[in-house]
C-alpha positions in Angstrom: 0.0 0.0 0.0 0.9 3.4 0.0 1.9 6.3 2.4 -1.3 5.9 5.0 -0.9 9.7 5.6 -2.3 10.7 2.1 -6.1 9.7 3.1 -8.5 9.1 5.3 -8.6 5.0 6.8 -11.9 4.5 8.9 -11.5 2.1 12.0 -12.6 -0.8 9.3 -10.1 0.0 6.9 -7.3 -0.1 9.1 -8.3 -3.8 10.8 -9.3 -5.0 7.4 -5.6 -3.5 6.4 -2.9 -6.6 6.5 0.1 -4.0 6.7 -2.0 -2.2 9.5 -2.1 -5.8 11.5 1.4 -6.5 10.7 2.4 -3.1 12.2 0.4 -4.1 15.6 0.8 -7.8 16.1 4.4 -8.3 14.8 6.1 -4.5 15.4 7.0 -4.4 11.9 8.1 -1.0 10.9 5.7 0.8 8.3 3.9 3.8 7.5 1.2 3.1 9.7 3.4 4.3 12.6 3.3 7.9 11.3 -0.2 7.9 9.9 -2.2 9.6 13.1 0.9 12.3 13.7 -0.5 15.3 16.2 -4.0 14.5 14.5 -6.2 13.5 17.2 -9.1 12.3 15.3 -6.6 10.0 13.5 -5.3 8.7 16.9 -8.3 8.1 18.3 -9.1 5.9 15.5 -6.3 4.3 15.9 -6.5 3.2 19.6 -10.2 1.5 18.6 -8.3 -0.4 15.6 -5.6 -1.4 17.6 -7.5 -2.6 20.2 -9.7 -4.5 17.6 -7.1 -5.6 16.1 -5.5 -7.3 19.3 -8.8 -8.5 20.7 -9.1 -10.6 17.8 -8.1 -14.3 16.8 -6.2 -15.1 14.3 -5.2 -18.7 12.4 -2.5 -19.6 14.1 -1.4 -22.0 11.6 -0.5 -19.3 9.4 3.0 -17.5 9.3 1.2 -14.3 8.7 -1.4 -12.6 10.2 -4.3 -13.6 7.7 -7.9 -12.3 8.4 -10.4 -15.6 9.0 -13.8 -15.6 8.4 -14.9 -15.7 11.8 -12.7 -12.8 12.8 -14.4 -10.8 9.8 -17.6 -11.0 11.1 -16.7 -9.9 14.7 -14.9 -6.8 13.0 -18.7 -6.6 11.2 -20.7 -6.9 14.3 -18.3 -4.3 16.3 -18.8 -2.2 13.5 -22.7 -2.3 13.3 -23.3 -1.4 16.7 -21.4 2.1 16.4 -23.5 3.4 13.3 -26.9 3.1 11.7 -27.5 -0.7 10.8 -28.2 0.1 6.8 -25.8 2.7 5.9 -23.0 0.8 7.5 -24.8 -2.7 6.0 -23.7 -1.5 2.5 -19.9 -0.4 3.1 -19.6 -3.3 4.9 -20.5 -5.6 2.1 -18.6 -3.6 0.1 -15.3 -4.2 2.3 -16.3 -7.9 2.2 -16.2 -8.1 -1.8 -12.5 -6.3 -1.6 -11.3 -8.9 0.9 -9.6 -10.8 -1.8 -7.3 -8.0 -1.8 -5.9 -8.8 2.0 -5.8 -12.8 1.1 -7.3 -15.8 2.0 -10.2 -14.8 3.3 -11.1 -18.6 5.3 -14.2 -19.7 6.9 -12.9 -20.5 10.6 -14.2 -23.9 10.7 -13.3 -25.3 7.4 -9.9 -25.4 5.2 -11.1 -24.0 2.5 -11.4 -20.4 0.9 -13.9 -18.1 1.4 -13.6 -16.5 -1.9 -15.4 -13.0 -2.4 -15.6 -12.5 -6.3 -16.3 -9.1 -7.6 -17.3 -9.7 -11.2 -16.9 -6.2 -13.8 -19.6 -4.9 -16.0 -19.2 -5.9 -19.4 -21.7 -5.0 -22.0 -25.3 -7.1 -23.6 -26.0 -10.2 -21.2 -23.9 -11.5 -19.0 -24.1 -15.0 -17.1 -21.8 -16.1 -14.5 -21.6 -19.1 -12.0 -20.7 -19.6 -8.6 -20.5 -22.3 -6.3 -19.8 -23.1 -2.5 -18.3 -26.8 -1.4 -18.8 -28.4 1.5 -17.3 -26.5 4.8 -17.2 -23.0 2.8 -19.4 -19.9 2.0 -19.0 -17.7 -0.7 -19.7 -14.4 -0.7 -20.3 -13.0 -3.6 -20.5 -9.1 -5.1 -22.6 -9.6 -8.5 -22.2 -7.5 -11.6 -25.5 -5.3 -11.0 -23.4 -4.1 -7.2 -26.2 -7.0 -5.3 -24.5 -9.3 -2.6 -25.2 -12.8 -1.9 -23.8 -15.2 0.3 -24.2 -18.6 -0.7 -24.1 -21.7 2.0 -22.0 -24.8 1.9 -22.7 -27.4 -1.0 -24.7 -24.6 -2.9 -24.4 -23.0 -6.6 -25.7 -20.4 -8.3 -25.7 -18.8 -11.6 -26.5 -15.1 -12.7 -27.4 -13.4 -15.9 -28.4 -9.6 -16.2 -29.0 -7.8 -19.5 -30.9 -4.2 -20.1 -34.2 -5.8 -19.0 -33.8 -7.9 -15.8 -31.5 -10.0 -13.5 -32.4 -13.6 -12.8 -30.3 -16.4 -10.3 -31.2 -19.7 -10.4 -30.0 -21.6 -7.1 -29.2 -24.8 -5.8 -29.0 -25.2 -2.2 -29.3 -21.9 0.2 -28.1 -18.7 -0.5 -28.5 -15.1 1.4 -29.7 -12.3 -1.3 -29.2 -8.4 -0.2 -30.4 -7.0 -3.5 -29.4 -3.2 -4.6 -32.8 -1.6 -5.9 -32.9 -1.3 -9.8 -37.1 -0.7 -10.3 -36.7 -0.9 -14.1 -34.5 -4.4 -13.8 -36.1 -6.7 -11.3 -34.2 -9.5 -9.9 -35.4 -12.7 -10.6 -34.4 -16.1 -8.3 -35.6 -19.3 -9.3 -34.9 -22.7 -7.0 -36.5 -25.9 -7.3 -39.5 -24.6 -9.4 -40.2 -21.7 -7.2 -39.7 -18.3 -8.4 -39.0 -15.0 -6.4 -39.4 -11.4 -7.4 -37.9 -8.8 -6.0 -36.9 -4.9 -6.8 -34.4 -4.2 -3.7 -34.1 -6.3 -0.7 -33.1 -8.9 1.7 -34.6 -12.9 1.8 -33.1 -16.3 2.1 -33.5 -19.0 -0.1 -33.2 -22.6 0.7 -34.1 -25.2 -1.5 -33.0 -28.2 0.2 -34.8 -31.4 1.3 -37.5 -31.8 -1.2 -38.8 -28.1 0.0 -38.2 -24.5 -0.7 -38.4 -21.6 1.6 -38.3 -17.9 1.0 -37.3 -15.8 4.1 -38.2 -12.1 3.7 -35.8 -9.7 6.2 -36.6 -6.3 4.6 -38.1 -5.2 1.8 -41.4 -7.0 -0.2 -41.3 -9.7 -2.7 -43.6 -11.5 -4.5 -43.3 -15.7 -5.1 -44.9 -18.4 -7.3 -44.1 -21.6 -8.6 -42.9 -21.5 -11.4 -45.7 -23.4 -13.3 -48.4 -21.3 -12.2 -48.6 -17.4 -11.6 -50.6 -17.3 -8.4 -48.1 -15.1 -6.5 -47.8 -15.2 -2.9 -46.9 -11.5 -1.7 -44.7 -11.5 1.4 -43.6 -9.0 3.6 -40.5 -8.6 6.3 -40.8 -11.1 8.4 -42.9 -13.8 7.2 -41.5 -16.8 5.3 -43.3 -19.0 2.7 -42.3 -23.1 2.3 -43.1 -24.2 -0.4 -43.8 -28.4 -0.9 -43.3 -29.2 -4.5 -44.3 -33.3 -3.9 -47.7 -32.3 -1.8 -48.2 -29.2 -4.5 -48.6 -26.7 -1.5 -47.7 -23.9 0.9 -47.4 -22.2 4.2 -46.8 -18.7 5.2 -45.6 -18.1 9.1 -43.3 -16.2 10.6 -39.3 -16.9 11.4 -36.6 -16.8 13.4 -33.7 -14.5 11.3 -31.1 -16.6 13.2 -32.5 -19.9 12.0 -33.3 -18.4 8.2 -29.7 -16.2 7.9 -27.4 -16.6 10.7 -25.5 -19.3 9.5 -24.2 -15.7 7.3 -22.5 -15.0 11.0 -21.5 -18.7 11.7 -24.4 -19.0 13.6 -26.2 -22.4 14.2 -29.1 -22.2 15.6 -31.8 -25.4 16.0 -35.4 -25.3 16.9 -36.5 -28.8 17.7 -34.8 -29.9 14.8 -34.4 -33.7 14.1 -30.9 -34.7 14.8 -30.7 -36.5 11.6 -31.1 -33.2 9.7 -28.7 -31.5 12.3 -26.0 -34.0 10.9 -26.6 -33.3 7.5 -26.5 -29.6 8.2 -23.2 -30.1 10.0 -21.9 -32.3 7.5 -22.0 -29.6 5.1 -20.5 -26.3 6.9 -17.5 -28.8 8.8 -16.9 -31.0 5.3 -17.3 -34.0 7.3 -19.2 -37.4 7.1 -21.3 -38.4 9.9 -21.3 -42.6 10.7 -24.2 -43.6 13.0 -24.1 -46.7 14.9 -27.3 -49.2 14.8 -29.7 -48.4 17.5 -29.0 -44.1 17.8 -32.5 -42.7 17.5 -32.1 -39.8 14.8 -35.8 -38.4 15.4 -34.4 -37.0 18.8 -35.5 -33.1 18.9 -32.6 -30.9 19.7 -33.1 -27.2 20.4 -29.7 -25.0 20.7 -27.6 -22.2 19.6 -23.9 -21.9 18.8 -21.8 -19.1 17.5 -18.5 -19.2 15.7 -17.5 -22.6 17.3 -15.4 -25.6 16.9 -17.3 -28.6 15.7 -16.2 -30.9 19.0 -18.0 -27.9 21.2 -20.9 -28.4 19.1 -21.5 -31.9 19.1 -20.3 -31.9 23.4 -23.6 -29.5 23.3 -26.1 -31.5 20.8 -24.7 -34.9 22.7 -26.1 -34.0 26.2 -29.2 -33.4 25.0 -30.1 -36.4 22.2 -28.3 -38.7 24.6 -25.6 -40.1 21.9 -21.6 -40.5 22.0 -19.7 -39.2 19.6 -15.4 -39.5 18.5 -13.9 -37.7 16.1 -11.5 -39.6 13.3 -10.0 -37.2 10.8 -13.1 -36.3 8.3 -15.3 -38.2 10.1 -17.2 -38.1 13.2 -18.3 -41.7 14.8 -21.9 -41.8 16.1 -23.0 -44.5 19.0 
């Protein structure tokens, strides 16, 4: 980077800043040590970043100071709760899609790269395709400035001409989508199509069901072999049953619907077979159950930003199984 002293560095930039890190957690001489000056304004931002920047937990199996995943979203959350949730929303995911920037950016439980993909305008229509494998999240900043994050085992593909924008997905994915009234965006999963002009849903399309989860705005959702559209407003989510050809509107829990976003687990007398196939997916393991464990056991829980051993110690207790843990695979009895 440059001479720090030539502009302004908010509190984010300067944690999200590798040679800012460097310069606190390993001494190493730079320009950051003459950035604040007699400036107390800079200083002051200083002292927060620093003490951000030390409160903080880095991989330790790396040689250098790279930012994880987990850490990201604790710099995120700190940042939130000193400014307006929306404006701060926005610059935040902007920061997220420059991340490949300051390296590998890596989901704390997994070994495998977060990647956050900023894809250019080019002219006419353009289609692109993403994907997350198992034990990752991608996070991804689309061509029309949109955001999504897209869960473990999940792909999506995007196309946007003069006209529209349309994603179709596979698995669950997290959509914050940038207004545009004379472009809407378009997602269709599993036969179920949501409209949208600007705002924030989940969609999951996973065991024989899809579910929309509206967080803020209003969109409007069909299947799509039929146009009777189901209008749904913040807060309410619709499940859709393609098998039994119906539906249900109620409300949700935003932890449940988009925490895992935050590495956030949360369970709400959920089967522990499904808990091990969710769990499967953001740790890249494979779960081997022993004859006799009762998988219909309902669990209730949450965990944050934690090692899969301290989750399963929790779920354990609770559904009354053992568990041991054998490279890539976790033994069930």
């Amino acid at each position: 980077m440059g001479d720090p002293k030539e502009k302004e560095y908010s509190i984010e930039d300067m944690v999200l800043s590798e040679d800012f890190r460097r310069w606190i957690l390993e001494g190493e001489n730079n320009e950051w040590g003459n950035y604040a000056g007699a400036d107390k304004d800079r200083q002051a931002k200083l002292d927060e970043a620093s003490r951000l920047v030390r409160g903080l937990k880095f991989k330790e199996e790396e040689d250098t100071p790279v930012i994880s995943a987990q850490t990201f979203v604790r710099v995120r959350r700190t940042v939130l709760a000193k400014a307006k949730r929306r404006r701060l929303y926005r610059r935040v995911a902007s920061y997220a899609a420059s991340m490949i920037l300051v390296g590998s950016l890596t989901f704390w439980f997994s070994r495998q790269p977060l990647h956050i993909e900023n894809v250019l305008p080019v002219a006419k229509t353009i289609q692109n395709y993403y994907m997350a494998e198992r034990g990752t999240m991608n996070v991804v900043r689309l061509t029309d400035g949109s955001t999504v994050w897209i869960n473990a085992e999940s792909n999506l593909s995007f196309e946007m001409d003069s006209l529209g924008r349309r994603a179709v997905l596979s698995g669950e994915a997290f959509f914050s989508v940038l207004p545009d009234k004379d472009r809407p965006f378009k997602v269709i999963c599993s036969g179920v199509e949501t409209v949208v002009l600007g705002t924030e849903f989940n969609v999951n399309g996973r065991n024989g069901k899809v579910s929309v989860a509206l967080f803020e705005g209003k969109v409007s959702v069909h299947r799509t072999e039929d146009k009777d559209e189901v209008t749904l407003f913040p807060g309410k989510k619709i499940v859709f049953s393609p098998v039994a050809h119906n539906y249900r509107v109620t409300g949700f829990d935003p932890d449940v619907e988009g925490g895992w976003r935050y590495g956030i687990i949360k369970c709400v007398s959920s089967p522990v077979r499904d808990i091990f196939e969710r769990l499967s997916r953001i740790y890249n393991v494979e779960f081997v159950v022993a004859p006799g464990v009762d998988l219909d056991v309902a669990y209730s829980g949450s965990f944050s930003n934690l090692p899969l051993k301290t989750v399963l110690e929790g779920i354990s207790y609770s559904a009354n199984f053992e568990f041991e843990m054998d490279g890539d695979r976790v033994l069930i009895r």
